[in-house]
Residue frames relative to the residue before (quaternion, step in Angstrom):
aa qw qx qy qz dx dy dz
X 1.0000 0.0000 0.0000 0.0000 0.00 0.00 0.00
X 0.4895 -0.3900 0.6918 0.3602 3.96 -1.74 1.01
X 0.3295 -0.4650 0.8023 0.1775 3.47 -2.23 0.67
X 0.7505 -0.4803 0.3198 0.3224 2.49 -1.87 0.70
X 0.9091 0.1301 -0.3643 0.1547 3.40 -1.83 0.40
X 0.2633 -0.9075 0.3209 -0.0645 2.64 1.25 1.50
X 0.7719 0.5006 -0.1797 0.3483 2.86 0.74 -1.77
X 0.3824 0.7868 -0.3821 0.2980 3.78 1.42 -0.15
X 0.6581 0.5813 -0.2382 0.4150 3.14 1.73 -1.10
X 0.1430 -0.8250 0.5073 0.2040 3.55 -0.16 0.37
X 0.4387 -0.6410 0.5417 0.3213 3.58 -0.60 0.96
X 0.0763 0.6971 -0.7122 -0.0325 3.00 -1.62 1.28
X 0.7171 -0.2289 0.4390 0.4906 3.41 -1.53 -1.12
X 0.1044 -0.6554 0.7478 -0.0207 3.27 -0.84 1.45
X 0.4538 0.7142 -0.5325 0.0203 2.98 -0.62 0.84
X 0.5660 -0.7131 0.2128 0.3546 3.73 -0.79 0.66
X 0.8288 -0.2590 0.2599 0.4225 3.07 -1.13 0.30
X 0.2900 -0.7179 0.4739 0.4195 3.94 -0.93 0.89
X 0.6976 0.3683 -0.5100 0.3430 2.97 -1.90 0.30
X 0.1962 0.8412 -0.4513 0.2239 4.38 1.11 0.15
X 0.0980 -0.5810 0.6250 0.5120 3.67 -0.09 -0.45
X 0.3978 -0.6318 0.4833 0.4572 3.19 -1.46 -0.65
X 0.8396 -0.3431 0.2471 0.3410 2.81 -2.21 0.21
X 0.3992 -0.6124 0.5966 0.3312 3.78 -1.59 0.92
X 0.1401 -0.6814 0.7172 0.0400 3.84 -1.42 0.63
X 0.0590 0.7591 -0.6261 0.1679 3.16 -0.62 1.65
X 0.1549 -0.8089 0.5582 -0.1007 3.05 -0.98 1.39
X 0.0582 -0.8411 0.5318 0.0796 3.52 -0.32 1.53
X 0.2594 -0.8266 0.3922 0.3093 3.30 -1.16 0.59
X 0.7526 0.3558 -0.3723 0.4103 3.23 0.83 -0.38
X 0.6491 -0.2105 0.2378 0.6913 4.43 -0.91 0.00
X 0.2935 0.4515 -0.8356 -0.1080 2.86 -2.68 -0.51
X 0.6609 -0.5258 0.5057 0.1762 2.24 -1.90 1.81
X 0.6675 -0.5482 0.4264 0.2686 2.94 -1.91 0.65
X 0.7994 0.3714 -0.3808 0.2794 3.49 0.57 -0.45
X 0.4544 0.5704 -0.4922 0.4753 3.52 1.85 -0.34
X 0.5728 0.5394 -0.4513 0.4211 3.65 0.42 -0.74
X 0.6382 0.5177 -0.4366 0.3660 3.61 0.15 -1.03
X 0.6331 0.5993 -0.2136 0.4408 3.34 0.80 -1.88
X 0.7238 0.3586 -0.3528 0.4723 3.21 0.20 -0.66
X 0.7303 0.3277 -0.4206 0.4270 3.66 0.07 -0.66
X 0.5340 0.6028 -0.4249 0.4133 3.82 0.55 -0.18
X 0.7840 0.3149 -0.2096 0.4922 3.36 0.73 -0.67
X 0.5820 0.3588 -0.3564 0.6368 3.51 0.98 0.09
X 0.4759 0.6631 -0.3530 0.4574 3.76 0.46 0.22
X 0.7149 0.3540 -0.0795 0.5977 3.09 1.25 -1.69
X 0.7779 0.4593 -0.3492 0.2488 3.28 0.94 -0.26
X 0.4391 0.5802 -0.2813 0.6256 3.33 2.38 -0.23
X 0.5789 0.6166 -0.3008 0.4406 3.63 1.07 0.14
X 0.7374 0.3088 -0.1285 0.5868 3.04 1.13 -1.50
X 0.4567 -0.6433 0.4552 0.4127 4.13 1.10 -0.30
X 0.5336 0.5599 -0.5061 0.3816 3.38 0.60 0.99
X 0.8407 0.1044 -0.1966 0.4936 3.75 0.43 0.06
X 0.7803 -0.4811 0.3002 0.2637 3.69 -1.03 0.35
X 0.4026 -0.7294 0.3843 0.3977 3.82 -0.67 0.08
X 0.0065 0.8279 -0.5557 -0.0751 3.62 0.28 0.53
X 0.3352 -0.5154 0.7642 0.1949 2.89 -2.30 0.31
X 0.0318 -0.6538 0.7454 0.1261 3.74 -1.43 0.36
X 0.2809 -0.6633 0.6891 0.0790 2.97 -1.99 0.75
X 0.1814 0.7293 -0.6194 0.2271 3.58 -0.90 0.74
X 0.1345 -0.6427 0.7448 0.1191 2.88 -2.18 0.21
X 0.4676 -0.6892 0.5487 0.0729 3.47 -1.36 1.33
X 0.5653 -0.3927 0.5880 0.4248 3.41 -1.30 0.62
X 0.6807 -0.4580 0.4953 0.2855 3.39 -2.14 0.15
X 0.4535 0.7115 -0.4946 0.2086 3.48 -0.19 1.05
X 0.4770 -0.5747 0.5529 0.3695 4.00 -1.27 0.29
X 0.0287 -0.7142 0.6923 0.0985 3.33 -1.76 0.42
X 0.1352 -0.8420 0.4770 0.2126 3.44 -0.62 1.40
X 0.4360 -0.7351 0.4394 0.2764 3.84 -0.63 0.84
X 0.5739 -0.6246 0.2339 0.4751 3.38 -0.96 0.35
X 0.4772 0.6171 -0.4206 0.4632 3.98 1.12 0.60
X 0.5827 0.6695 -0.3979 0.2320 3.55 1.17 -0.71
X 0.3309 -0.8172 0.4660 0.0742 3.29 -1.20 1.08
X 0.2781 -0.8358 0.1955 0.4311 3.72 0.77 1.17
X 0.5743 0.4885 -0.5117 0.4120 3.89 1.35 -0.20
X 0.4388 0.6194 -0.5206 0.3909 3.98 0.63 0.87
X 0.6592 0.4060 -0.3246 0.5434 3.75 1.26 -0.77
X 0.1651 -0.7618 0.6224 0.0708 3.43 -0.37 1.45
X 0.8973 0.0804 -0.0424 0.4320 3.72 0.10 -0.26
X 0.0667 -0.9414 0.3294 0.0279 3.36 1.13 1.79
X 0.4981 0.7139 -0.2076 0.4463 3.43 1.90 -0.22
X 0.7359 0.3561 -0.3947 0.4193 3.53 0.87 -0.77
X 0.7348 0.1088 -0.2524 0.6201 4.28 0.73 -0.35
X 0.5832 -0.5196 0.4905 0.3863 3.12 -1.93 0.48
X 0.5353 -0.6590 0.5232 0.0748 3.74 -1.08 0.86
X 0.1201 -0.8872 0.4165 -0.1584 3.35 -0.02 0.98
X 0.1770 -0.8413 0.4814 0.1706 3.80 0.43 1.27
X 0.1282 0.8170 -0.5622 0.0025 3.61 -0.10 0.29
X 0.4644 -0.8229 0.2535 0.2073 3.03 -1.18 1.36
X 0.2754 0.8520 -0.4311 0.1112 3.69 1.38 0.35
X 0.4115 -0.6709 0.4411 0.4313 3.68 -0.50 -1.35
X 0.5583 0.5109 -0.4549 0.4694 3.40 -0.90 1.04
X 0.5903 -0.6519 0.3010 0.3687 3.63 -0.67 -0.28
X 0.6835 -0.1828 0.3523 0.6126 3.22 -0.92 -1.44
X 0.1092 -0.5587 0.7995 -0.1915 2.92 -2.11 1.99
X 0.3236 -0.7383 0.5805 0.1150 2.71 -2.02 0.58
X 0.0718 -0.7228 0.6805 0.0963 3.86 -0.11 0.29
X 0.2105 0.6275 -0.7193 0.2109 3.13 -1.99 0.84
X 0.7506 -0.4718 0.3314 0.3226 3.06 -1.86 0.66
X 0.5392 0.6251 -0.3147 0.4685 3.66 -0.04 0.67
X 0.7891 0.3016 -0.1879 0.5011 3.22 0.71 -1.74
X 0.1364 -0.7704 0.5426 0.3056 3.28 -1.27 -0.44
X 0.5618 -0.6464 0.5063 0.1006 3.23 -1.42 1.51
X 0.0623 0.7009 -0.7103 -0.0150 4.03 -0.62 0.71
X 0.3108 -0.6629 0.6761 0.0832 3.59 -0.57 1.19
X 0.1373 -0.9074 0.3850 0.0973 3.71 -0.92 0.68
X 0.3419 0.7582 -0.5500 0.0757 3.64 0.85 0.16
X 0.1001 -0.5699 0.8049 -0.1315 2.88 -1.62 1.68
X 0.4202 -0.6553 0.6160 0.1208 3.45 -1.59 0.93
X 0.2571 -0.8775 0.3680 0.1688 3.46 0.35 1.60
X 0.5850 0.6354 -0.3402 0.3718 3.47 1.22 -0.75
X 0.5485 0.5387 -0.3346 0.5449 3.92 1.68 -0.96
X 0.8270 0.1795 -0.1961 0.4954 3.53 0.09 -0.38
X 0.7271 -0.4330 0.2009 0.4934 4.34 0.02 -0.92
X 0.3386 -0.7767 0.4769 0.2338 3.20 -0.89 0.97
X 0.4709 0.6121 -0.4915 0.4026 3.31 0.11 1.18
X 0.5830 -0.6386 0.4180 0.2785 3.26 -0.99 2.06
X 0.6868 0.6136 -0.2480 0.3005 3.13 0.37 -2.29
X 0.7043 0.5800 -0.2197 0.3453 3.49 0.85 -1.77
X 0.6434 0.4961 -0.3214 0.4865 2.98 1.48 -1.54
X 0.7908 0.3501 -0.3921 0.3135 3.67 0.16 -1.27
X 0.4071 0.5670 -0.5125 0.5002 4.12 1.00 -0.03
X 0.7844 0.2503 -0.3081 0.4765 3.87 0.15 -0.66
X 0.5018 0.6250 -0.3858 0.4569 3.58 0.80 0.20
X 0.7485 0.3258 -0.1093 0.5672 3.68 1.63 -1.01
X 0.6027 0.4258 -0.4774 0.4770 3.28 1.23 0.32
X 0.3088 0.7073 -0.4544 0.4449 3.53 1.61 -0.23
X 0.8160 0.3585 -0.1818 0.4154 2.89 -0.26 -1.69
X 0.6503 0.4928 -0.3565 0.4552 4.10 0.67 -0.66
X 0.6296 0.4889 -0.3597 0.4851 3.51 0.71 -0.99
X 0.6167 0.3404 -0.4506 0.5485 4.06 0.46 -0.64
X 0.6460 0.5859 -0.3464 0.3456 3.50 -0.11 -0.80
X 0.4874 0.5621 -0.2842 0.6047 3.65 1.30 -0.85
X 0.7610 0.4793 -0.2619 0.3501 3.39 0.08 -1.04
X 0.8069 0.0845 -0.2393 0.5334 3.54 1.55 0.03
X 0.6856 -0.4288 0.2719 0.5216 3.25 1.07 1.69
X 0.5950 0.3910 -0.5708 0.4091 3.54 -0.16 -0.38
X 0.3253 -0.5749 0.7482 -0.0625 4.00 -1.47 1.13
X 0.2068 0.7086 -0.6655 0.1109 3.80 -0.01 1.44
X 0.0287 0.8702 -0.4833 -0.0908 3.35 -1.06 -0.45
X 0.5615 -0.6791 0.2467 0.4035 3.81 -1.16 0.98
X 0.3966 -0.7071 0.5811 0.0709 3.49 -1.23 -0.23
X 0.4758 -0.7186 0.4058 0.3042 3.22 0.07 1.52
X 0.8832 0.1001 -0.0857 0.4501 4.05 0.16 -0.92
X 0.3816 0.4542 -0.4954 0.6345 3.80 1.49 0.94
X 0.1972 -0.6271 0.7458 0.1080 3.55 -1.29 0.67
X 0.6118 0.3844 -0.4288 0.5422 4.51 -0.51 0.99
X 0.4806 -0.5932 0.5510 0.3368 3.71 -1.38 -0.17
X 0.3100 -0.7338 0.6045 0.0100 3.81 -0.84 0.88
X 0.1560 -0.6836 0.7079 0.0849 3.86 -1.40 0.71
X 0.2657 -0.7956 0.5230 0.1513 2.88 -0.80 1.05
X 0.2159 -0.8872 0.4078 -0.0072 3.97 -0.68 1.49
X 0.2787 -0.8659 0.4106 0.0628 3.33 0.85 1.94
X 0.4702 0.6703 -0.4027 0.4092 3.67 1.81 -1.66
X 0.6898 0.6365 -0.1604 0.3055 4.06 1.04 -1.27
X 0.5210 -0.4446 0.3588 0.6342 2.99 1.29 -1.86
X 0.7748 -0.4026 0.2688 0.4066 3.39 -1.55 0.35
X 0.8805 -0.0255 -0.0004 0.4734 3.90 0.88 -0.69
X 0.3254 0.6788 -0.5669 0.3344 3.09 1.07 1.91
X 0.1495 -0.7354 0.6588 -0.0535 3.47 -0.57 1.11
X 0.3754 -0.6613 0.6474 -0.0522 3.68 -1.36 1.09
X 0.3246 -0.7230 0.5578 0.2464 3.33 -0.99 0.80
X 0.1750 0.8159 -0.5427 -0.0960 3.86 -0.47 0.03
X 0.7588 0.1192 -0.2343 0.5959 3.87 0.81 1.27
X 0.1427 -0.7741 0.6103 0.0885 3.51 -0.83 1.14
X 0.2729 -0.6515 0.6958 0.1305 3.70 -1.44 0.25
X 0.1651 0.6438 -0.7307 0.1558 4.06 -1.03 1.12
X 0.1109 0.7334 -0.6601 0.1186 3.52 -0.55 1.09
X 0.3221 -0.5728 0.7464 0.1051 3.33 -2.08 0.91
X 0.1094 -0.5938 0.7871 0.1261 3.46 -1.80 0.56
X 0.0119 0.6882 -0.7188 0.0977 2.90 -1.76 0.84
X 0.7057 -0.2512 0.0643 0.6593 3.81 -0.63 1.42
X 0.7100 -0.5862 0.2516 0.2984 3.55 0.29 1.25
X 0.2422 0.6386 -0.4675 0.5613 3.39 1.28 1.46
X 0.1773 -0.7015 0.6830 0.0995 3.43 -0.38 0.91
X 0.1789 0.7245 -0.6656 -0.0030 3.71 -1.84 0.12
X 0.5388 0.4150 -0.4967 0.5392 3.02 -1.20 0.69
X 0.1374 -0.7814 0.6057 -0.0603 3.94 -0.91 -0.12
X 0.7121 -0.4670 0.4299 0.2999 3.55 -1.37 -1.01
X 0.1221 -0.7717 0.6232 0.0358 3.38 -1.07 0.29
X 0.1432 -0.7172 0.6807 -0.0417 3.68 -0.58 1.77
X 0.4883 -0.5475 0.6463 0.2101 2.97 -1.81 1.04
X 0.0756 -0.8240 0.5612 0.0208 3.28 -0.89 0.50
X 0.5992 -0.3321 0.2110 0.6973 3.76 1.41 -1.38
X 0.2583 0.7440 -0.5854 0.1925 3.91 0.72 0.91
X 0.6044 -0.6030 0.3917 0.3431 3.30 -1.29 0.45
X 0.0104 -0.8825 0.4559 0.1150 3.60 -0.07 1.09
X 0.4024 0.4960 -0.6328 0.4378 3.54 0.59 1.48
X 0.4887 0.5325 -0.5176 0.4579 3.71 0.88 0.52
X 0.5067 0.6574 -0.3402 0.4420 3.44 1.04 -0.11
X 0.6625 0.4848 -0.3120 0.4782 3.37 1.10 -0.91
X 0.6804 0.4675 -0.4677 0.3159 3.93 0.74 0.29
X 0.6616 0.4178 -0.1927 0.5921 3.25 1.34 0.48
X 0.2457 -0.7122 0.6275 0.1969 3.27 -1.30 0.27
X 0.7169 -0.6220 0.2552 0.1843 3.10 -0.63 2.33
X 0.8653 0.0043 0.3088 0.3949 3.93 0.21 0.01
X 0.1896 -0.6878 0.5021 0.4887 3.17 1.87 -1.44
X 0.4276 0.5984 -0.5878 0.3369 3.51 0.34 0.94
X 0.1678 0.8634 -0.4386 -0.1843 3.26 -0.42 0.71
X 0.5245 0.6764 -0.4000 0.3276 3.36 1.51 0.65
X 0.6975 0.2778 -0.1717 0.6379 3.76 1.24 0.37
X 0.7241 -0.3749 0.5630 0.1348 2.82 -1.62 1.27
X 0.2876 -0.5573 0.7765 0.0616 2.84 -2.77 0.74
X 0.2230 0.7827 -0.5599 -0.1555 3.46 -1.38 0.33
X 0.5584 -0.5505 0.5222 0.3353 3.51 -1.06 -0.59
X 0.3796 -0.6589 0.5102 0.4019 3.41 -1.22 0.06
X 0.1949 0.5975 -0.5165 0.5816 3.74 1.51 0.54
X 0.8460 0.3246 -0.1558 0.3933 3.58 -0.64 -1.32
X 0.7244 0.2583 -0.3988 0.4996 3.53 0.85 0.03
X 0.6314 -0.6074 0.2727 0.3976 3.77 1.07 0.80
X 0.4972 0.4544 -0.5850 0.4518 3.39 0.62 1.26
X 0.0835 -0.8044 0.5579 0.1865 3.00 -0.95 0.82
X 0.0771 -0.7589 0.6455 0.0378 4.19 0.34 1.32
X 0.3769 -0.6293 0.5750 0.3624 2.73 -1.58 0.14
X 0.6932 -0.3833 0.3775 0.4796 4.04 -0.98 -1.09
X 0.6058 0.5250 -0.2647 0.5360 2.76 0.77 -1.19
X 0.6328 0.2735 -0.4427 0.5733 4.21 0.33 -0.42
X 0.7358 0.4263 -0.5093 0.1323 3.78 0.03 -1.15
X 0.5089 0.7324 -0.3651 0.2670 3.05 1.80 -0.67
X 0.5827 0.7249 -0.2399 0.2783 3.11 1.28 -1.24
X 0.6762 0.4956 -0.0301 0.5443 3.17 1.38 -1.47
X 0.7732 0.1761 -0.4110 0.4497 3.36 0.99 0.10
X 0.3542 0.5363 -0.5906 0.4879 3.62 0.78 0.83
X 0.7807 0.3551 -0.3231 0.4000 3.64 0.08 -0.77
X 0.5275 0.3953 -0.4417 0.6086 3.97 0.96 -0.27
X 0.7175 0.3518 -0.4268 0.4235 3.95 -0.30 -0.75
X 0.6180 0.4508 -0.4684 0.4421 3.60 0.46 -0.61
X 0.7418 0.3275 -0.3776 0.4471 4.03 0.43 -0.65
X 0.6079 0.4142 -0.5096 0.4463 3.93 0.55 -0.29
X 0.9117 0.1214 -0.1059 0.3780 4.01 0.24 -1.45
X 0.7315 -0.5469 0.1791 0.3657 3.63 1.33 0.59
X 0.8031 -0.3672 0.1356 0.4493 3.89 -0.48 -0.30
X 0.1518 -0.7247 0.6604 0.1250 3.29 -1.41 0.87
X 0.0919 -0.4836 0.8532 0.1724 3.22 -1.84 0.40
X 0.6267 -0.2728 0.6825 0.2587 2.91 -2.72 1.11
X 0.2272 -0.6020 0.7645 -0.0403 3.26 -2.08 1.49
X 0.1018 -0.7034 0.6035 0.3615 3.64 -0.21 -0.26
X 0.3009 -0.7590 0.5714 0.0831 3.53 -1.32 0.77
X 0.3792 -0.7131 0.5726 0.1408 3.27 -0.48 1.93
Protein backbone atom coordinates (compact mmCIF):
# COMPACT_ATOMS: atom_id res chain seq x y z
CA UNK A 1 0.00 0.00 0.00
CA UNK A 2 0.88 4.24 -1.01
CA UNK A 3 0.92 6.06 2.75
CA UNK A 4 -1.10 8.46 3.37
CA UNK A 5 -1.24 11.77 1.34
CA UNK A 6 -0.84 10.21 -1.51
CA UNK A 7 -2.96 12.22 -3.34
CA UNK A 8 -0.24 15.21 -3.32
CA UNK A 9 1.17 13.32 -6.25
CA UNK A 10 -0.32 14.47 -9.28
CA UNK A 11 -0.49 11.95 -12.05
CA UNK A 12 1.68 12.73 -14.87
CA UNK A 13 3.55 11.31 -17.99
CA UNK A 14 5.74 8.55 -16.96
CA UNK A 15 7.51 8.20 -19.55
CA UNK A 16 11.06 6.81 -20.25
CA UNK A 17 13.87 8.29 -21.09
CA UNK A 18 14.16 9.53 -25.03
CA UNK A 19 15.50 7.24 -27.36
CA UNK A 20 13.57 3.85 -25.06
CA UNK A 21 12.34 1.26 -27.39
CA UNK A 22 8.89 0.88 -26.61
CA UNK A 23 6.85 -1.08 -24.40
CA UNK A 24 6.04 -5.09 -25.37
CA UNK A 25 1.93 -5.56 -25.41
CA UNK A 26 1.04 -9.03 -24.95
CA UNK A 27 -2.24 -10.21 -25.19
CA UNK A 28 -3.28 -13.74 -24.03
CA UNK A 29 -6.23 -15.33 -25.17
CA UNK A 30 -7.05 -18.10 -23.46
CA UNK A 31 -6.76 -18.19 -18.94
CA UNK A 32 -3.27 -18.67 -17.16
CA UNK A 33 -3.08 -19.82 -13.92
CA UNK A 34 -1.80 -17.65 -11.39
CA UNK A 35 1.34 -19.18 -10.71
CA UNK A 36 2.60 -19.62 -14.47
CA UNK A 37 1.69 -15.99 -14.72
CA UNK A 38 3.74 -15.09 -11.71
CA UNK A 39 6.74 -17.08 -13.23
CA UNK A 40 6.61 -15.52 -16.12
CA UNK A 41 6.69 -11.97 -15.01
CA UNK A 42 9.62 -12.71 -12.60
CA UNK A 43 11.69 -13.79 -15.20
CA UNK A 44 11.06 -11.14 -17.62
CA UNK A 45 11.41 -8.66 -14.78
CA UNK A 46 14.90 -9.95 -14.37
CA UNK A 47 15.42 -9.66 -17.74
CA UNK A 48 14.43 -5.71 -18.18
CA UNK A 49 16.70 -5.46 -15.15
CA UNK A 50 19.65 -7.01 -16.45
CA UNK A 51 19.11 -5.21 -20.30
CA UNK A 52 18.25 -8.20 -22.05
CA UNK A 53 14.56 -8.11 -22.88
CA UNK A 54 11.97 -5.31 -23.34
CA UNK A 55 9.42 -3.61 -20.97
CA UNK A 56 6.20 -5.29 -21.53
CA UNK A 57 2.66 -5.11 -20.46
CA UNK A 58 0.48 -8.49 -20.56
CA UNK A 59 -3.15 -8.79 -20.75
CA UNK A 60 -5.07 -11.76 -19.48
CA UNK A 61 -7.68 -13.29 -17.49
CA UNK A 62 -7.22 -16.03 -14.67
CA UNK A 63 -9.30 -18.96 -13.78
CA UNK A 64 -11.53 -18.08 -10.56
CA UNK A 65 -9.24 -17.65 -7.76
CA UNK A 66 -8.21 -15.20 -4.50
CA UNK A 67 -4.79 -13.60 -4.13
CA UNK A 68 -3.73 -12.64 -0.65
CA UNK A 69 -1.26 -9.53 -0.84
CA UNK A 70 1.45 -9.08 1.38
CA UNK A 71 -1.11 -6.82 3.79
CA UNK A 72 -3.75 -9.56 3.79
CA UNK A 73 -5.38 -10.25 7.00
CA UNK A 74 -6.58 -14.04 7.13
CA UNK A 75 -10.11 -12.94 8.95
CA UNK A 76 -10.59 -11.04 5.33
CA UNK A 77 -10.85 -14.57 3.41
CA UNK A 78 -14.45 -15.18 4.20
CA UNK A 79 -15.00 -18.30 2.22
CA UNK A 80 -11.41 -19.94 1.72
CA UNK A 81 -13.01 -23.18 0.17
CA UNK A 82 -14.82 -21.99 -2.85
CA UNK A 83 -11.32 -20.73 -5.12
CA UNK A 84 -7.85 -21.91 -4.64
CA UNK A 85 -6.02 -18.95 -2.69
CA UNK A 86 -2.98 -17.80 -3.97
CA UNK A 87 -0.22 -15.89 -1.75
CA UNK A 88 1.18 -13.50 -4.08
CA UNK A 89 3.89 -11.37 -3.34
CA UNK A 90 2.52 -7.81 -4.40
CA UNK A 91 0.98 -5.19 -1.87
CA UNK A 92 -2.43 -4.76 -0.60
CA UNK A 93 -4.55 -7.62 0.39
CA UNK A 94 -7.02 -10.08 -0.70
CA UNK A 95 -8.34 -9.87 -4.59
CA UNK A 96 -10.18 -11.74 -6.79
CA UNK A 97 -9.34 -12.43 -10.51
CA UNK A 98 -11.71 -14.26 -12.86
CA UNK A 99 -13.06 -14.61 -16.22
CA UNK A 100 -14.57 -11.26 -16.81
CA UNK A 101 -11.93 -9.08 -15.35
CA UNK A 102 -8.97 -8.10 -17.03
CA UNK A 103 -5.40 -8.49 -15.67
CA UNK A 104 -2.59 -5.81 -17.14
CA UNK A 105 0.65 -7.24 -15.70
CA UNK A 106 3.08 -4.22 -15.53
CA UNK A 107 6.81 -4.30 -15.90
CA UNK A 108 8.18 -0.91 -16.47
CA UNK A 109 11.95 -0.19 -15.77
CA UNK A 110 11.54 2.50 -13.08
CA UNK A 111 15.00 3.93 -13.31
CA UNK A 112 14.11 4.85 -17.50
CA UNK A 113 11.37 6.93 -16.62
CA UNK A 114 11.05 7.97 -12.32
CA UNK A 115 11.92 6.23 -9.46
CA UNK A 116 9.14 6.95 -7.44
CA UNK A 117 6.52 4.27 -6.09
CA UNK A 118 3.86 6.99 -5.24
CA UNK A 119 4.46 8.65 -8.83
CA UNK A 120 4.28 5.31 -10.33
CA UNK A 121 1.00 4.19 -8.56
CA UNK A 122 -0.78 7.96 -9.37
CA UNK A 123 0.11 7.15 -13.11
CA UNK A 124 -1.16 3.72 -12.79
CA UNK A 125 -4.75 5.48 -11.68
CA UNK A 126 -4.82 7.93 -14.20
CA UNK A 127 -4.30 4.89 -16.56
CA UNK A 128 -6.98 3.26 -15.35
CA UNK A 129 -9.34 6.74 -15.29
CA UNK A 130 -8.31 7.86 -18.68
CA UNK A 131 -9.64 4.25 -20.21
CA UNK A 132 -12.58 4.47 -18.15
CA UNK A 133 -13.29 8.09 -19.64
CA UNK A 134 -13.40 6.55 -22.83
CA UNK A 135 -16.73 4.85 -21.84
CA UNK A 136 -18.31 7.72 -19.88
CA UNK A 137 -17.88 6.00 -16.79
CA UNK A 138 -16.11 9.30 -14.46
CA UNK A 139 -14.06 7.10 -11.73
CA UNK A 140 -11.66 8.52 -9.54
CA UNK A 141 -8.65 8.11 -6.78
CA UNK A 142 -9.12 8.38 -3.12
CA UNK A 143 -6.77 9.74 -0.81
CA UNK A 144 -6.79 6.41 1.68
CA UNK A 145 -8.19 3.58 -1.07
CA UNK A 146 -5.20 2.77 -3.33
CA UNK A 147 -7.42 1.65 -7.25
CA UNK A 148 -10.05 4.08 -8.94
CA UNK A 149 -13.77 4.01 -7.46
CA UNK A 150 -17.40 5.13 -9.16
CA UNK A 151 -19.26 6.82 -7.22
CA UNK A 152 -23.20 5.14 -7.02
CA UNK A 153 -25.74 8.00 -6.07
CA UNK A 154 -28.72 5.22 -7.78
CA UNK A 155 -27.40 3.56 -3.95
CA UNK A 156 -27.03 6.56 -1.73
CA UNK A 157 -25.41 9.90 -1.24
CA UNK A 158 -21.78 8.28 -0.41
CA UNK A 159 -21.73 4.78 -1.87
CA UNK A 160 -18.86 4.42 -4.15
CA UNK A 161 -17.90 0.82 -5.81
CA UNK A 162 -14.64 -0.36 -6.62
CA UNK A 163 -14.31 -1.06 -10.43
CA UNK A 164 -10.20 -1.56 -10.87
CA UNK A 165 -7.62 -2.56 -8.29
CA UNK A 166 -3.71 -1.83 -8.38
CA UNK A 167 -1.10 -4.57 -6.28
CA UNK A 168 2.36 -3.99 -7.53
CA UNK A 169 5.98 -5.50 -6.61
CA UNK A 170 9.39 -3.62 -7.22
CA UNK A 171 12.36 -5.35 -7.87
CA UNK A 172 15.94 -3.56 -8.82
CA UNK A 173 13.38 -0.95 -9.76
CA UNK A 174 11.23 -3.17 -12.15
CA UNK A 175 7.84 -2.92 -11.06
CA UNK A 176 5.33 -6.16 -11.70
CA UNK A 177 2.22 -7.13 -11.05
CA UNK A 178 -0.16 -4.07 -12.20
CA UNK A 179 -4.08 -3.74 -12.27
CA UNK A 180 -7.15 -5.49 -12.65
CA UNK A 181 -10.44 -3.74 -14.43
CA UNK A 182 -13.81 -5.03 -14.02
CA UNK A 183 -15.11 -5.41 -17.18
CA UNK A 184 -18.21 -8.30 -16.86
CA UNK A 185 -16.70 -10.76 -13.97
CA UNK A 186 -18.89 -12.43 -11.69
CA UNK A 187 -19.14 -10.06 -8.77
CA UNK A 188 -20.69 -12.49 -6.17
CA UNK A 189 -17.18 -14.06 -6.20
CA UNK A 190 -16.30 -11.05 -4.43
CA UNK A 191 -18.34 -12.01 -1.54
CA UNK A 192 -15.55 -14.66 -0.42
CA UNK A 193 -13.30 -12.08 0.53
CA UNK A 194 -13.08 -8.79 1.80
CA UNK A 195 -12.20 -6.46 -1.24
CA UNK A 196 -8.66 -5.00 -0.29
CA UNK A 197 -10.03 -4.94 3.41
CA UNK A 198 -12.48 -2.37 2.58
CA UNK A 199 -15.39 -3.15 4.08
CA UNK A 200 -17.39 -0.01 3.68
CA UNK A 201 -17.95 -0.02 -0.26
CA UNK A 202 -18.90 -2.22 -2.80
CA UNK A 203 -17.35 -3.64 -6.24
CA UNK A 204 -18.62 -3.23 -9.73
CA UNK A 205 -18.11 -3.70 -13.38
CA UNK A 206 -18.64 -1.63 -16.31
CA UNK A 207 -21.35 -4.55 -17.15
CA UNK A 208 -23.03 -3.52 -13.82
CA UNK A 209 -23.02 0.05 -14.52
CA UNK A 210 -24.93 -0.73 -17.94
CA UNK A 211 -22.28 -0.88 -20.47
CA UNK A 212 -22.11 -3.75 -21.98
CA UNK A 213 -18.13 -3.55 -23.85
CA UNK A 214 -16.70 -6.18 -24.86
CA UNK A 215 -12.55 -7.02 -24.19
CA UNK A 216 -11.50 -6.90 -27.11
CA UNK A 217 -12.78 -2.86 -27.16
CA UNK A 218 -11.67 -2.45 -23.39
CA UNK A 219 -8.48 -3.64 -24.58
CA UNK A 220 -8.45 -1.15 -27.15
CA UNK A 221 -8.75 1.72 -24.74
CA UNK A 222 -6.17 0.66 -22.63
CA UNK A 223 -3.38 0.63 -25.20
CA UNK A 224 -4.35 4.08 -26.25
CA UNK A 225 -4.53 5.66 -22.48
CA UNK A 226 -1.15 3.68 -21.51
CA UNK A 227 0.43 4.75 -24.66
CA UNK A 228 -0.41 8.63 -23.63
CA UNK A 229 0.48 8.33 -19.76
CA UNK A 230 3.88 5.80 -20.29
CA UNK A 231 4.70 6.03 -24.10
CA UNK A 232 4.97 3.40 -27.02
CA UNK A 233 3.89 -0.08 -27.56
CA UNK A 234 4.79 -2.71 -30.05
CA UNK A 235 2.41 -6.07 -30.36
CA UNK A 236 4.51 -9.11 -28.47
CA UNK A 237 3.00 -12.26 -29.52
CA UNK A 238 2.10 -14.36 -26.42
CA UNK A 239 3.24 -18.01 -26.40
Amino acid sequence: MVNAARLAVTPAAFLPSPGAPPVAWRVSDAPVGYPEAVAWMEARAAAIAAGQARECVWLLEHPPLYTAGTSARAEDLVAPERFPVFPSGRGGQYTYHGPGQRVAYVMLDLTRRNPDLRAYVASLEAWLIATLDAFNVRAERREDRVGVWVRRPEKGAAVEDKIAAIGIRVRRWVSFHGISLNVEPDLGHFTGIVPCGVREHGVTSLVDLGLPVSMAEVDMQLRAAFEAVFGATVAEEAG
